[in-house]
N, C-alpha and C positions, 0 to 999 in steps of 0.2 A: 369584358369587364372582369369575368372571374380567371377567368386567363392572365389578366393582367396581373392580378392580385396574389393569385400564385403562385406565378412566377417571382413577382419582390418576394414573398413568401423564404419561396426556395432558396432564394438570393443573401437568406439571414435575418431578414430584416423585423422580423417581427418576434414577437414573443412566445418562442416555441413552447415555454412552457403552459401558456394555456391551450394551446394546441394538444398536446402530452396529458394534459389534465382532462381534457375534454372527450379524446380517447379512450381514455381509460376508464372514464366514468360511464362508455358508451357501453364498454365490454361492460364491465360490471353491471349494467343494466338488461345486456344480452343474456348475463349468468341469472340474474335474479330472474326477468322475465322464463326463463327457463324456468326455470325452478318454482315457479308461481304458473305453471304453465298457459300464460297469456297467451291470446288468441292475436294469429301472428299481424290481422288487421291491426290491433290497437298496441302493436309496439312502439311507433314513433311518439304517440301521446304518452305511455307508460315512459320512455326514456325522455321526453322532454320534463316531466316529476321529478322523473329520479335525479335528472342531470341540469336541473334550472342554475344551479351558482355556477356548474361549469361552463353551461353556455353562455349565461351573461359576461361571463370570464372572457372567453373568450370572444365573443362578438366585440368584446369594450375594445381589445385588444386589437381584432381585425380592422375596427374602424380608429383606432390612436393609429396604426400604423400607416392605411390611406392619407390619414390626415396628413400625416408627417410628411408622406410620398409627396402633395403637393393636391390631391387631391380636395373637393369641399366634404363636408361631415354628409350635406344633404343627397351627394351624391356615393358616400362611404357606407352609411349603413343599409341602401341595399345591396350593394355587395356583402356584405357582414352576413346580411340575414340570409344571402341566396347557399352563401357558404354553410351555414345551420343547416338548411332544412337538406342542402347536399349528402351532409354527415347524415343526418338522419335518414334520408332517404337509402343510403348505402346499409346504414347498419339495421333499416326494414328491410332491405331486400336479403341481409345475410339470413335474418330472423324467420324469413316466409321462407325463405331455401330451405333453412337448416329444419324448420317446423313442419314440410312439407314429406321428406324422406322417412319412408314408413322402414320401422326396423325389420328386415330379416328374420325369416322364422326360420 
């Protein structure tokens, strides 16, 4: 199913700029939780705060475009969500990488 999804994805089909927006808001939550030096467990809750308009943004988007594919909504938005919690899953696991590397003395 998310396969499928990202490949129309890929194909154009949907609206890259919440994808773009959604991104960038992730970073930007990677720099602030940095900077606030959150505990790399509670990153994905800290960026789901920071980043709540962009993922609705884009979840609306991921599931308008299922839709459109031919797709029902009831079976759209859990691919929408599985796609969220992907992103977040990736950009904890960059957070626990990057929080984990002791600097060099």
């Amino acid at each position: 199913m998310l396969a499928l999804s990202l490949a129309l994805l890929l194909a154009g089909g949907s609206d890259d700029s919440a994808r773009a927006q959604f991104t960038a808001c992730l970073k930007t939550a990677y720099n602030k939780g940095n900077d606030q030096k959150i505990a790399a467990d509670s990153f994905a809750m800290f960026a789901k705060q920071v980043c709540a308009a962009q993922i609705q943004e884009f979840r609306s988007s991921v599931i308008g475009y299922d839709v459109k594919a031919g797709r029902t909504r009831k079976k759209a938005e859990p691919d929408a969500d599985s796609q969220v919690r992907d992103y977040l899953a990736d950009w904890s696991d960059r957070f626990r990488d990057k929080s984990s590397i002791t600097p060099s003395k």
